[in-house]
C-alpha positions in Angstrom: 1.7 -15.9 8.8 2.3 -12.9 10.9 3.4 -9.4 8.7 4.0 -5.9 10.0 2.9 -3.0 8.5 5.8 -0.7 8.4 7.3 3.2 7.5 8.7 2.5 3.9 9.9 6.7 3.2 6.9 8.7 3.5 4.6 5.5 2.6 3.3 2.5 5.0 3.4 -0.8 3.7 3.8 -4.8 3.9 7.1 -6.7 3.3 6.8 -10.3 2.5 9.0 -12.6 3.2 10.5 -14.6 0.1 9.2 -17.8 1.1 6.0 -16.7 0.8 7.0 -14.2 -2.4 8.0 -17.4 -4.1 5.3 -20.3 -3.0 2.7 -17.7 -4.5 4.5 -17.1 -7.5 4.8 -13.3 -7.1 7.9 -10.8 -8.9 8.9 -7.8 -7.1 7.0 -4.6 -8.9 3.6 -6.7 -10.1 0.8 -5.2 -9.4 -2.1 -6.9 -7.0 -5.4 -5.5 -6.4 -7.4 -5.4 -2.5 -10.6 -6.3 -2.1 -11.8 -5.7 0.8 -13.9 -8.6 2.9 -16.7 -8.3 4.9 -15.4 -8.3 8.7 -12.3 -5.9 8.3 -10.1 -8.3 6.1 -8.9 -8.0 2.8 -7.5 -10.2 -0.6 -4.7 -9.4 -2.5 -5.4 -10.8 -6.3 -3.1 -10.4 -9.0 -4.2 -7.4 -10.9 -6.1 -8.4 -14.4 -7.4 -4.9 -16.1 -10.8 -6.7 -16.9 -11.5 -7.4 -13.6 -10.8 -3.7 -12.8 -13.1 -2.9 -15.4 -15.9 -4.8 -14.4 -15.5 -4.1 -10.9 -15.8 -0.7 -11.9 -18.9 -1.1 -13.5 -20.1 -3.2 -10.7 -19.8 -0.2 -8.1 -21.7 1.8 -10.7 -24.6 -0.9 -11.0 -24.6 -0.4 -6.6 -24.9 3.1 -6.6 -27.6 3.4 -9.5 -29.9 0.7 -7.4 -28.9 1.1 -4.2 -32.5 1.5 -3.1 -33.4 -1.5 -4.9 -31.2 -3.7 -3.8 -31.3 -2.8 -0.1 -35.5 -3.6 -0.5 -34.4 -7.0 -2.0 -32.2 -7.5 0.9 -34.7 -7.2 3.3 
């Protein structure tokens, strides 16, 4: 499905057609939260405040052992 990013006042944003508002089960005003993929992409996910959470202390983990886990990338 094709969407258009467009002015919304001084914002930018996505308008989704009610077909699509209503086959995944989403209300006007609820909150979602991006991830972004790998490639330039993102995921919209329905926003849950532990998953914020632990995502937050995810990022943390990354940045304390960055170096560590770029040598276990290698």
């Amino acid at each position: 499905m094709k969407i258009e990013i467009k002015k919304i006042g001084n914002s930018d944003g996505l308008l989704l057609p009610r077909e699509l508002m209503q086959r995944l089960d989403l209300k006007r005003g609820q909150q979602l939260h991006i991830v972004e993929l790998p490639g330039g992409g993102f995921q919209a996910l329905p926003y849950d405040p532990d998953f914020e959470r632990t995502m937050e202390i995810a990022d943390k983990l990354m940045d304390e052992y960055r170096d560590t886990l770029s040598a276990l990338a290698k």
